[in-house]
C-alpha positions as CSV (number, residue, x, y, z in Angstrom):
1,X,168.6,56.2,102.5
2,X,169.4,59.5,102.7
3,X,172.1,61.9,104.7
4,X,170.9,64.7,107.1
5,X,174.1,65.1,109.1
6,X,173.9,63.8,112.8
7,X,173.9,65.1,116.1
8,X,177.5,65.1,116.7
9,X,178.5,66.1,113.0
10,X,177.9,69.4,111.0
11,X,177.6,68.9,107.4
12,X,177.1,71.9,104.8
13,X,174.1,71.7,102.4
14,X,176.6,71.2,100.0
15,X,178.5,67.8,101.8
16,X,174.9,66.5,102.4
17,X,173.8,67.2,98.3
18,X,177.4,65.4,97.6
19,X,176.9,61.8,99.7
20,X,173.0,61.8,99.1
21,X,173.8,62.0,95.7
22,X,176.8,59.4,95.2
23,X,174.3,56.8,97.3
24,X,171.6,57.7,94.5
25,X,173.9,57.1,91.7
26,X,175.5,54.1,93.2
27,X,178.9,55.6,92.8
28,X,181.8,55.7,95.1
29,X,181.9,59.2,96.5
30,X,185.7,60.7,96.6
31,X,186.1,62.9,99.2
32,X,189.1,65.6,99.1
33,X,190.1,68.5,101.8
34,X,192.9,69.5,104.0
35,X,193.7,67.2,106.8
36,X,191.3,67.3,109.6
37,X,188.2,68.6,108.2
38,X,186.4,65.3,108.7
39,X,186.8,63.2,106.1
40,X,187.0,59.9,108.0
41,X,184.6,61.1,110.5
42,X,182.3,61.4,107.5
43,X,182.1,57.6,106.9
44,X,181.7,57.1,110.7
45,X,178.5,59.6,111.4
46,X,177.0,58.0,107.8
47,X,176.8,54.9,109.0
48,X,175.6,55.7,112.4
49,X,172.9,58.1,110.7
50,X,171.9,55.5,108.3
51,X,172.4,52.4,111.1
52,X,174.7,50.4,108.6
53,X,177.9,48.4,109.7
54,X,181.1,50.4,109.0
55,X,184.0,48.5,107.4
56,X,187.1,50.4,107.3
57,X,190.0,49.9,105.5
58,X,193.1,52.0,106.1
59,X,195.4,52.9,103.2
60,X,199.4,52.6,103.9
61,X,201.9,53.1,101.5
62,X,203.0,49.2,101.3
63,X,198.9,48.3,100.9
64,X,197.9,46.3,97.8
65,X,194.9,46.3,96.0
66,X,194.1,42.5,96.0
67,X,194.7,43.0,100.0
68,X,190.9,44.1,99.7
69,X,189.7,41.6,98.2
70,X,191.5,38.5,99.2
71,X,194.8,36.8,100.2
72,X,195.8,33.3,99.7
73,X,198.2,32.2,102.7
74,X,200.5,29.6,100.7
75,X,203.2,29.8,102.9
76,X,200.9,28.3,105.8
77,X,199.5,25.6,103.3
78,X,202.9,24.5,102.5
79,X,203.9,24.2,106.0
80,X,200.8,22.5,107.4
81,X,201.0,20.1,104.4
82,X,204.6,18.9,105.2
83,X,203.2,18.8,109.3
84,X,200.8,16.3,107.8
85,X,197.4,18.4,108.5
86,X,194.2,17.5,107.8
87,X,193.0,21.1,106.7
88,X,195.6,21.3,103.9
89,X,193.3,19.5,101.6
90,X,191.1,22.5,101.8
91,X,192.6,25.3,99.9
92,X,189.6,27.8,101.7
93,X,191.1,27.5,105.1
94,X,194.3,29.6,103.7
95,X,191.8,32.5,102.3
96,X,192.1,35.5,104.4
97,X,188.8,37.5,103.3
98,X,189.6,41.3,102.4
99,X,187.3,44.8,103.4
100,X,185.7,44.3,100.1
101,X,184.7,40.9,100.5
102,X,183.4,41.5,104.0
103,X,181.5,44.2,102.6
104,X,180.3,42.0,99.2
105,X,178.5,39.6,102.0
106,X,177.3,41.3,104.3
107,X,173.5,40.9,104.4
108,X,172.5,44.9,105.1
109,X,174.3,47.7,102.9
110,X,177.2,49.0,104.7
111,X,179.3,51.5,104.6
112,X,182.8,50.6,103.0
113,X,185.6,53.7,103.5
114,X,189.1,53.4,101.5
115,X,190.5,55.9,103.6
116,X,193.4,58.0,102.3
117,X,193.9,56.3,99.1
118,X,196.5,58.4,97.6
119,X,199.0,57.0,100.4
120,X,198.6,53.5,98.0
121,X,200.9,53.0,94.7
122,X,200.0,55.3,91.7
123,X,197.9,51.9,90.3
124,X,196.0,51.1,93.6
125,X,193.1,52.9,92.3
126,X,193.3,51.7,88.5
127,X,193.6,47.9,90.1
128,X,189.9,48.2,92.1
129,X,188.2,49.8,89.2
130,X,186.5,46.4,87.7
131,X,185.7,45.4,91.3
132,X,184.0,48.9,92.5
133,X,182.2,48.8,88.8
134,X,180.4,45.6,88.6
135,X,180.9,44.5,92.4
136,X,182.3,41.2,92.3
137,X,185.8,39.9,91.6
138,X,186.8,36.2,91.3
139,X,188.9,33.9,93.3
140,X,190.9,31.7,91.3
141,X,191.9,29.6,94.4
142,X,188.5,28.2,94.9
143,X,187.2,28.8,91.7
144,X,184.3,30.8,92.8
145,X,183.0,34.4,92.0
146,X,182.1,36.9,94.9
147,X,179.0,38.9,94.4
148,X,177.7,41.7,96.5
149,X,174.8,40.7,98.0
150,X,173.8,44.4,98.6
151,X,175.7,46.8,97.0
152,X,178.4,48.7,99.9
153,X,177.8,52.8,100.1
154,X,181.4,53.5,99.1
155,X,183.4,56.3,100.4
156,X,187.0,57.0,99.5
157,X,189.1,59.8,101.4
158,X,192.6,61.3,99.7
159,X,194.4,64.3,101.0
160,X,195.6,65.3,97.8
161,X,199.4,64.0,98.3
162,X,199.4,62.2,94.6
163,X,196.9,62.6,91.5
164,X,194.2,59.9,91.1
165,X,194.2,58.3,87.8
166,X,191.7,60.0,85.1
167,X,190.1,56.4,84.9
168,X,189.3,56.0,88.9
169,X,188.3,59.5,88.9
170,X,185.5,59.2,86.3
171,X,183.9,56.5,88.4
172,X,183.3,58.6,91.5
173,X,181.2,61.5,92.6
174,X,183.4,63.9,93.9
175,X,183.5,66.4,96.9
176,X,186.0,68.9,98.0
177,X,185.3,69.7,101.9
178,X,186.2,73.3,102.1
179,X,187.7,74.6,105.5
180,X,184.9,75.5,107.2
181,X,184.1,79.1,107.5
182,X,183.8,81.2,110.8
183,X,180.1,80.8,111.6
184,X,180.3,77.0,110.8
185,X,183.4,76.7,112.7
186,X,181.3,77.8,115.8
187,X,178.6,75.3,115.0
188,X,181.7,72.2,115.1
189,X,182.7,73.7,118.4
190,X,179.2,73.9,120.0
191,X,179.1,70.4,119.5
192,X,182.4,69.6,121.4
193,X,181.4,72.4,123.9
194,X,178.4,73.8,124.3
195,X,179.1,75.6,127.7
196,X,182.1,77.2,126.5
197,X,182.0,80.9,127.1
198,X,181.4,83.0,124.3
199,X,183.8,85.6,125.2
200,X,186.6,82.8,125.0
201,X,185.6,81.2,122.1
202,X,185.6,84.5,120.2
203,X,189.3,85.3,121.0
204,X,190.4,81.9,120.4
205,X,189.0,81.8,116.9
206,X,190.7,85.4,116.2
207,X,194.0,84.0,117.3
208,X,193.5,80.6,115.0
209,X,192.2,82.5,111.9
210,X,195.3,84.7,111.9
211,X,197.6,81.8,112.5
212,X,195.9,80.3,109.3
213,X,196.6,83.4,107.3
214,X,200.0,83.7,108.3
215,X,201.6,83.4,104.8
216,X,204.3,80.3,104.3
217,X,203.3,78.7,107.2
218,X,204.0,74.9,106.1
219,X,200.7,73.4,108.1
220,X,198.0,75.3,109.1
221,X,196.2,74.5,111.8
222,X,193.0,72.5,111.1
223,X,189.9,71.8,112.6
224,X,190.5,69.1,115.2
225,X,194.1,71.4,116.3
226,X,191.7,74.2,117.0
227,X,189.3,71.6,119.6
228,X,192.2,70.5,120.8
229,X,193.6,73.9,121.7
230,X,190.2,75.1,122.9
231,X,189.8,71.7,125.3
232,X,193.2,72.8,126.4
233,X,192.3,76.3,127.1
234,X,189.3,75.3,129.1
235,X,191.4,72.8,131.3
236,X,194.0,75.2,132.1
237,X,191.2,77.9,132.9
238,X,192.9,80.3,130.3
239,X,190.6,83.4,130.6
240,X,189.5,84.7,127.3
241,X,191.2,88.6,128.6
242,X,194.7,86.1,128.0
243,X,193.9,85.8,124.4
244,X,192.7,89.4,124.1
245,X,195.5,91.8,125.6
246,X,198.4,89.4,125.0
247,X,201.4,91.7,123.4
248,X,201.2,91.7,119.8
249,X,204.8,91.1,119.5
250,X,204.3,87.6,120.5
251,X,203.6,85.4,117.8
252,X,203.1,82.4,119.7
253,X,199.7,81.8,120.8
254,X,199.8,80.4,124.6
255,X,199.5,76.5,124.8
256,X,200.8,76.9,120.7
257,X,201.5,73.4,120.6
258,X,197.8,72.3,119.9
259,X,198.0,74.7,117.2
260,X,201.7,74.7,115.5
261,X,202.9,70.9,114.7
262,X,206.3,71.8,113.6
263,X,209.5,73.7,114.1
264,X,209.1,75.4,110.8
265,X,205.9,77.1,111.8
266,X,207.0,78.2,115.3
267,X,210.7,79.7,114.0
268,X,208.4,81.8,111.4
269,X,206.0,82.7,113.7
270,X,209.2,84.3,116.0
271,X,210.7,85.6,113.2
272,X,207.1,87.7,112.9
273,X,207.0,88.5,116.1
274,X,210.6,90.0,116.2
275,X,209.5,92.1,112.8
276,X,207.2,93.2,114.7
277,X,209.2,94.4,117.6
278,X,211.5,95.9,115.3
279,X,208.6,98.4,113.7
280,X,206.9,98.9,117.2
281,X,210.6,100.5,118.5
């Protein structure tokens, strides 16, 4: 098994050295980077490069660790046993199976991704670190010990909102996903829109690199804000001589609300523009 990147997915030499070798070491690959730089997506075009199920599991703050493993429904039990049913004797029937154990049994290596696990408890990661280390966990309800039958190709995304434990961190390969620079930038956009004019898409990334550079702006726009505003651009039939010889002392890049996801950003991006207006008189 090994990562090349896929058709509809640019991966850097160095994202590609990272997965390739977390599958070779058999250890959980952690991947860090600012929101939208495709660190879900990752998982997804893994698995369809490699052909392997995907089994997601989404991170909230309420989740549990033993919620990916297993949960024992005794509130059911209890009620089906005073109803007087039959599959009450059988404590299995109240076993909801977790992502893990989906992923323990399935015949073929899949993918498993814990996606955005520092929305979880402080100890989420510490409570999974005997599972993800010797791939099995017991079931004291039915007295039986889960096995993988293949080991899982593990991926684990965080956007950096809490620090992972020292413990979890020295069991995973880790990768930082840098924004992507200019020229790869292009490559991501060629693969939403390969017909999109040149001339366009060279103003458009001027425009979204300085609104990234724009100092104390509270969320910079990110990769999948910049498609989004391009798609919108290309709908609206913007033409690129919009983008060019609009007046500098107008922050606000037309259709801004692709780009700017807060109030914060847009008053700031005024309050340039009117500095601006004030030098220019």
């Amino acid at each position: 098994m090994k990562f090349e990147g896929t058709q509809s997915y640019v991966a850097t030499d160095d994202l590609k050295l990272a997965v390739n070798a977390a599958i070779t070491l058999e250890r959980p690959l952690l991947i860090k980077g600012e929101p939208g730089t495709g660190k879900t997506m990752l998982a997804e075009q893994l698995a369809e490069s490699l052909g392997a199920k995907l089994i997601t599991w989404h991170i909230k703050s309420t989740t549990k660790a033993h919620q990916g493993l297993y949960e024992y429904d005794a509130v059911s039990r209890l009620r089906d046993s005073q109803l007087g049913v039959d599959k009450v004797h059988d404590v299995a029937n109240y076993i909801k199976k977790g992502k893990l154990w989906e992923a323990f049994e399935s015949e073929e290596r899949a993918i498993l991704l814990i996606d955005e696990i520092d929305k979880a408890d402080i100890e989420f990661p510490n409570d999974l670190l005997q599972e993800l280390d010797k791939m099995e966990f017991y079931v004291y309800e039915t007295n039986q010990t889960i096995k993988a039958k293949q080991r899982p190709i593990i991926i684990i995304t965080s956007n950096n909102e809490k620090e992972l434990p020292d413990a979890f961190l020295r069991r995973c390969f880790f990768h930082y996903i840098a924004f992507p620079d200019r020229d790869t930038m292009k490559k991501i956009v060629d693969v939403h829109f390969p017909k999109i004019e040149s001339a366009l898409l060279s103003e458009a990334m001027d425009i979204f690199f300085d609104v990234r550079k724009v100092p104390g702006l509270k969320k910079k726009p990110s990769t999948s804000e910049l498609v989004d505003w391009l798609k919108l651009l290309m709908a609206d039939q913007i033409p690129e001589a919009v983008l060019r010889d609009r007046d500098p002392t107008k922050a606000i890049p037309p259709l801004y609300g692709a780009l700017v996801k807060n109030e914060q950003d847009v008053q700031l991006l005024e309050r340039l523009a009117f500095m601006t207006r004030r030098q220019n008189r």
